[in-house]
ROSE-4610 file (N, C-alpha, C; in Angstrom, 1 decimal, always signed):
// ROSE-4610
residu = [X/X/X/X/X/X/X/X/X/X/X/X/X/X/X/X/X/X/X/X/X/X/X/X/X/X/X/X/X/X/X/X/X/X/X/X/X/X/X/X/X/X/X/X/X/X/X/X/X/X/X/X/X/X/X/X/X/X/X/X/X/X/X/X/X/X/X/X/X/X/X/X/X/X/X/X/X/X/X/X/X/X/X/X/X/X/X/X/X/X/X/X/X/X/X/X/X/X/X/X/X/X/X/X/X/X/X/X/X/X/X/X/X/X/X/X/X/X/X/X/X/X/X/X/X/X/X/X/X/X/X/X/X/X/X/X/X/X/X/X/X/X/X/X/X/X/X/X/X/X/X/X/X/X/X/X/X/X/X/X/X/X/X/X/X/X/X/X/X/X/X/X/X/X/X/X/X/X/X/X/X/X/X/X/X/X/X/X/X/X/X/X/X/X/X/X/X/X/X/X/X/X/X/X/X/X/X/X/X/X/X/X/X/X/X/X/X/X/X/X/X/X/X/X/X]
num = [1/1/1/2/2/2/3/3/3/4/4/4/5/5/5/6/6/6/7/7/7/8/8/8/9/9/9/10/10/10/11/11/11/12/12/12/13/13/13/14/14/14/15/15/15/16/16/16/17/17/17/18/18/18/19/19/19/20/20/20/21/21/21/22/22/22/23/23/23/24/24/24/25/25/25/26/26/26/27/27/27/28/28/28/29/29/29/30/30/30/31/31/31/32/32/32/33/33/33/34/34/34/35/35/35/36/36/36/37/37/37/38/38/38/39/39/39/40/40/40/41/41/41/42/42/42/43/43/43/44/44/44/45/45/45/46/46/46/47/47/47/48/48/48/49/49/49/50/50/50/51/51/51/52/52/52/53/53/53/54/54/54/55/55/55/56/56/56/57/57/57/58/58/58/59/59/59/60/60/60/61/61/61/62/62/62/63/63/63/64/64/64/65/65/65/66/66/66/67/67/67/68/68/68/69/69/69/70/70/70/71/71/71/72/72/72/73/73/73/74/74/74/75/75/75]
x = [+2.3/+1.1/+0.3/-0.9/-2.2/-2.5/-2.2/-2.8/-4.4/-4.9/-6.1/-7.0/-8.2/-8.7/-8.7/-8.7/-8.8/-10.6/-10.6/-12.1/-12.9/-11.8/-12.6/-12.7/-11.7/-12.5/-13.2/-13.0/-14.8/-16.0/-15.9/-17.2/-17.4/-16.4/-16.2/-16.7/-16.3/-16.5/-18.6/-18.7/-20.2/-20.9/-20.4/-21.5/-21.6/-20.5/-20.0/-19.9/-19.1/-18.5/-17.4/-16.8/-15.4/-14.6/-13.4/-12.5/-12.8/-13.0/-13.6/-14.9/-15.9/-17.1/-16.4/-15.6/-15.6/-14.9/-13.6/-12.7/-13.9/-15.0/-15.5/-16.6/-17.1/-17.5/-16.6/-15.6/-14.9/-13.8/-13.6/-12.3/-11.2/-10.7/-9.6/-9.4/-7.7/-7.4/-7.6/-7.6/-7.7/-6.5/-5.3/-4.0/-4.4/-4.1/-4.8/-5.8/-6.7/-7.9/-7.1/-7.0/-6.2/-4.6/-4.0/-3.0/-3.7/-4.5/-5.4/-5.8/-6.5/-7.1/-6.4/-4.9/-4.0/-3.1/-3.5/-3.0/-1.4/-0.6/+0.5/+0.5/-0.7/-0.6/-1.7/-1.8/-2.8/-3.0/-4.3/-4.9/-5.1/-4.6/-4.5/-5.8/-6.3/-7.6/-8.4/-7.7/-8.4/-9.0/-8.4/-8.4/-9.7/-9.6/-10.4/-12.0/-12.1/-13.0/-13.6/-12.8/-13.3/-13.9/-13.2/-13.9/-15.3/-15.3/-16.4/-17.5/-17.5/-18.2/-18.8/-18.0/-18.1/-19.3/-19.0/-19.3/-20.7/-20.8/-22.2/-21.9/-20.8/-20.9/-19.9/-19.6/-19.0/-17.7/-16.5/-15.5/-15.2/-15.8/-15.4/-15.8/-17.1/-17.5/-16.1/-15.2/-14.3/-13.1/-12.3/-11.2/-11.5/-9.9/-9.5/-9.9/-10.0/-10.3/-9.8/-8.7/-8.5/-8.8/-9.3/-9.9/-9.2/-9.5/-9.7/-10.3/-9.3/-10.4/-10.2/-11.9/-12.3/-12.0/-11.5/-11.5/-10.0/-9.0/-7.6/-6.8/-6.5/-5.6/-6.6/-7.6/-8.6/-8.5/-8.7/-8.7/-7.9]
y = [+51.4/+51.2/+52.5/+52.1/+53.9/+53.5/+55.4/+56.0/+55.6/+55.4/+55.3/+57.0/+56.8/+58.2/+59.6/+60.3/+61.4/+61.2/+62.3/+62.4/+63.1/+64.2/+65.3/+64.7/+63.6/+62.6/+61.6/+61.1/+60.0/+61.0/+62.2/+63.3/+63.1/+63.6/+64.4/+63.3/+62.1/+60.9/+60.3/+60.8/+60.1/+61.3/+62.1/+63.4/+63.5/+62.7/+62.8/+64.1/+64.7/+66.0/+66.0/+66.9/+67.2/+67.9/+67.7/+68.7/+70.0/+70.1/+71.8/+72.3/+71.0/+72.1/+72.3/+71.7/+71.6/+72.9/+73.1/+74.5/+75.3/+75.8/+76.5/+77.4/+76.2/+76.9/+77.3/+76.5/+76.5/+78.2/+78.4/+79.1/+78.7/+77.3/+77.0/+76.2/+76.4/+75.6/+74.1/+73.7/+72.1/+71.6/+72.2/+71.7/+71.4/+72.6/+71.6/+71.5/+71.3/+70.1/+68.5/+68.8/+67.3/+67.2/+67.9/+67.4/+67.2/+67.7/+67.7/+66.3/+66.0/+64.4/+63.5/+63.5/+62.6/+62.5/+63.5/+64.0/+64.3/+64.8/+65.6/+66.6/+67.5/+68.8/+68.7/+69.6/+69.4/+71.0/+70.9/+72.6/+73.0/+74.6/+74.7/+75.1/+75.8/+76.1/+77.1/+77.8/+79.0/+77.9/+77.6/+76.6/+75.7/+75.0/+74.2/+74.9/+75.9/+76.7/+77.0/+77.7/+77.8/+76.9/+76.0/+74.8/+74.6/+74.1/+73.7/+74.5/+76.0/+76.7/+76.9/+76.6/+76.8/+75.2/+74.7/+73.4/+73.0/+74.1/+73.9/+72.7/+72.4/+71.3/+71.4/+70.8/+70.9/+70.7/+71.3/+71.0/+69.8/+69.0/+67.3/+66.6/+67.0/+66.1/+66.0/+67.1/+66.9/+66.4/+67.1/+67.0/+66.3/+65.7/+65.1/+66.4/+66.4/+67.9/+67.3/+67.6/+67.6/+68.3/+67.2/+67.7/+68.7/+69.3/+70.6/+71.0/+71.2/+71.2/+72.6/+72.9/+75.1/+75.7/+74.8/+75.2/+75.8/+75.0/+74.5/+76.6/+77.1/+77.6/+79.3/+78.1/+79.5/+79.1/+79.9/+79.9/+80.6]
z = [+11.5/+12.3/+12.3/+11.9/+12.1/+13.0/+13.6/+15.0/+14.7/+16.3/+16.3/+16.2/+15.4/+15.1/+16.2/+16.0/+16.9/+17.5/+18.5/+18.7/+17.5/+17.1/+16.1/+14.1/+14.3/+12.8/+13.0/+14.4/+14.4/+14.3/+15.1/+14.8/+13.4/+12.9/+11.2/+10.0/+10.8/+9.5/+9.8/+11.3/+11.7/+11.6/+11.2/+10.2/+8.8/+8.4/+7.1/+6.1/+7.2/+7.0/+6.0/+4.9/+4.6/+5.3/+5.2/+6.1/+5.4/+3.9/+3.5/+4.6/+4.8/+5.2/+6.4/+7.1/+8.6/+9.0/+7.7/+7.4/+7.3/+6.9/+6.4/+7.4/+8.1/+9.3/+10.2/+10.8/+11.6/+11.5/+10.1/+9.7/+10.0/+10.4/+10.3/+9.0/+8.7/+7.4/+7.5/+6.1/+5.8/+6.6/+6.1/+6.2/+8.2/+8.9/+10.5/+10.7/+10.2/+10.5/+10.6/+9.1/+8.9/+9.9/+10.0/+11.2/+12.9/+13.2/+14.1/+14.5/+13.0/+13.2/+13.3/+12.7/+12.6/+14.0/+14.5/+16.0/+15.8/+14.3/+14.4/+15.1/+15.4/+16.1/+17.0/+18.2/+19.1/+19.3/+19.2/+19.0/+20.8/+20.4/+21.6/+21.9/+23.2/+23.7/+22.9/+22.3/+21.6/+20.3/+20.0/+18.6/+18.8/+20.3/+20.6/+20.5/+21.0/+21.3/+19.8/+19.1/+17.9/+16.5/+16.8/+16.1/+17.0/+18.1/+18.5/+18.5/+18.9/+18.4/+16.7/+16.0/+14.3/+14.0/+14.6/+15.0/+15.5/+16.3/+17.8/+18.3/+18.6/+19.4/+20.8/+21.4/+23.1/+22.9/+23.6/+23.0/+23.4/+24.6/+24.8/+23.8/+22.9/+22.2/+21.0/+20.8/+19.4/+20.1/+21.6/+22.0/+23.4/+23.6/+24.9/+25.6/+26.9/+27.7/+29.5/+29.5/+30.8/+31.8/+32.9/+34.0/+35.2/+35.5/+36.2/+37.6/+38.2/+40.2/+40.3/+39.5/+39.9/+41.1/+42.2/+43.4/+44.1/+42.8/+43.3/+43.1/+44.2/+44.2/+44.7/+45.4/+46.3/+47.7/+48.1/+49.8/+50.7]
């Protein structure tokens, strides 16, 4: 059975991007781009950041991004 696409190869394929150009701005390798998309590996935050940045794009628009309460653990 094929996984359903990641968020960061529906981006990649409705830009019609390569994983080279995507490696290229981004500076990360082909080899995890492509595990990335296939969702073998899951990039951690630094990772996340840096693609999207290489990218100009948001990191929700590439990655799942779990939600977060800015408030939890003030007071």
């Amino acid at each position: 059975m094929r996984e359903a696409p990641t968020k960061l190869s529906r981006w990649r394929t409705e830009t019609g991007m390569t994983l080279q150009e995507v490696a290229d701005l981004t500076g990360a390798s082909m080899a995890m781009l492509n595990r990335l998309e296939r969702g073998e590996r899951q990039a951690g935050p630094a990772m996340k950041v840096r693609i999207a940045r290489g990218l100009r794009v948001r990191v929700a628009d590439l990655f799942e991004v779990e939600e977060f309460d800015e408030d939890a653990g003030q007071g």
